[in-house]
N, C-alpha and C positions, 0 to 999 in steps of 0.2 A: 441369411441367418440373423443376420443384427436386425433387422424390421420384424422377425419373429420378437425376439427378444424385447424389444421396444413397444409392439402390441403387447405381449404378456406382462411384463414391468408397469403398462399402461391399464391394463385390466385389472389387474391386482390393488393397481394404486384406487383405483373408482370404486370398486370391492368394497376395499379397506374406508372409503368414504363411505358408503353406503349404509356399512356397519356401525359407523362410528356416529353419524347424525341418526341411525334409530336406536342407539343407544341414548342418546342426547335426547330425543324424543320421549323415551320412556322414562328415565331416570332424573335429568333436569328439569326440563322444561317447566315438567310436574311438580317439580321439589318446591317448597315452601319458602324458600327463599327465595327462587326467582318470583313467587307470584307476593309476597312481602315486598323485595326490589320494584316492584310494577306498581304496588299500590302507593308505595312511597313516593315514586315518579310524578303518578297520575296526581296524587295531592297537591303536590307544586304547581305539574300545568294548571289543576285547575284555577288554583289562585289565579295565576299567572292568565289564564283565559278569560276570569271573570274580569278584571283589571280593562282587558282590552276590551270585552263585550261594553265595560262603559265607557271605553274613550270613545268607539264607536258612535254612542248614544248621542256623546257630547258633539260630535263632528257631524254628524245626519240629523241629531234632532230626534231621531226612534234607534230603536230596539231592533236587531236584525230579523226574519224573520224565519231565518232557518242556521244551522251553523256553516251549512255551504256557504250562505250568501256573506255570512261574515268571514269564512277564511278563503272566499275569492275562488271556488273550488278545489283548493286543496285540500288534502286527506290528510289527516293525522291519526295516527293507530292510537287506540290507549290502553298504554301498560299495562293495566290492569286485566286486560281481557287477554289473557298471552293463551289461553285453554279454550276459549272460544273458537267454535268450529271457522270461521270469518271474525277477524280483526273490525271492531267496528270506530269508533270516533266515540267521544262524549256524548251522552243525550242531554239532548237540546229543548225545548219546547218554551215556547211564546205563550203567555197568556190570553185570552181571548180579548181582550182590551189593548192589547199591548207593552201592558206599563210593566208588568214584570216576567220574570223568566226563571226557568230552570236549569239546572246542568248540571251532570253529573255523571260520575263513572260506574256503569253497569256492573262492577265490580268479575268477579272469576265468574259468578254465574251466569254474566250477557242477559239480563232479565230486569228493570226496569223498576225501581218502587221496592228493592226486597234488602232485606238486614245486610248485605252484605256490598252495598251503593256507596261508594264512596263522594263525600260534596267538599268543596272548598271552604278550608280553615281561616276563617275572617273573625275580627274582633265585633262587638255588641257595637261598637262606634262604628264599625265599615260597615255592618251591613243593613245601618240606619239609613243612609245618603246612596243606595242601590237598591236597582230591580230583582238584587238578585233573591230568591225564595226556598230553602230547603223546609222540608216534610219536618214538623214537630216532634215527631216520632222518631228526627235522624238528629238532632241538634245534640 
């Protein structure tokens, strides 16, 4: 009788999970403040990424040439993409030369180049002495 009771208490409890992250699913997740919370995140790392993308530079002498190779293969989700079907990473891209780079957060829509791309908040003096390169159309 008591391991009935201990399954059912048990089943109820998982239930009551079940219920409760697809609510979170529909009602949070979505909500506008976590996806505000994430882009607010992601502006910092980005800073914060570009900073290291040029100490990088300074210690190898180039520009990585992917963001795996620069964070060693580890994965980092970005905030900002919390509605994308797959958590992606910052996009990344190398110049054809080398010298400069892009990065940026794909924003809610996971899509590349579009209004809603988040880039790293640098002064007119940082990002004179850096590779780094945001779209004219994002400044």
């Amino acid at each position: 009788m008591k391991n009935i009771i201990i399954f059912i208490a048990g089943g109820a409890v998982l239930f009551g999970a079940l219920l409760g992250w697809n609510y979170y699913e529909k009602n949070f997740r979505d909500a506008a403040i976590y996806q505000s919370l994430g882009e607010g995140i992601s502006a910092s790392l980005l800073r914060d990424t570009v900073l290291s993308i040029e100490k990088y530079r300074l210690v190898f002498g180039f520009y990585p040439n992917s963001i795996e190779e620069f964070r060693a293969g580890d994965f980092y989700s970005d905030p900002a993409s919390g509605k994308c079907e797959q958590r992606t990473d910052f996009h990344y891209a190398l110049s054809k030369d080398k010298s400069t780079y892009y990065i940026f957060s794909k924003g809610k829509d996971c899509i590349e180049f579009t209004n809603d791309d988040i880039y790293p908040h640098l002064s007119e003096k940082e990002m004179k002495n850096i590779g780094l390169r945001i779209p004219s159309d994002n400044k």
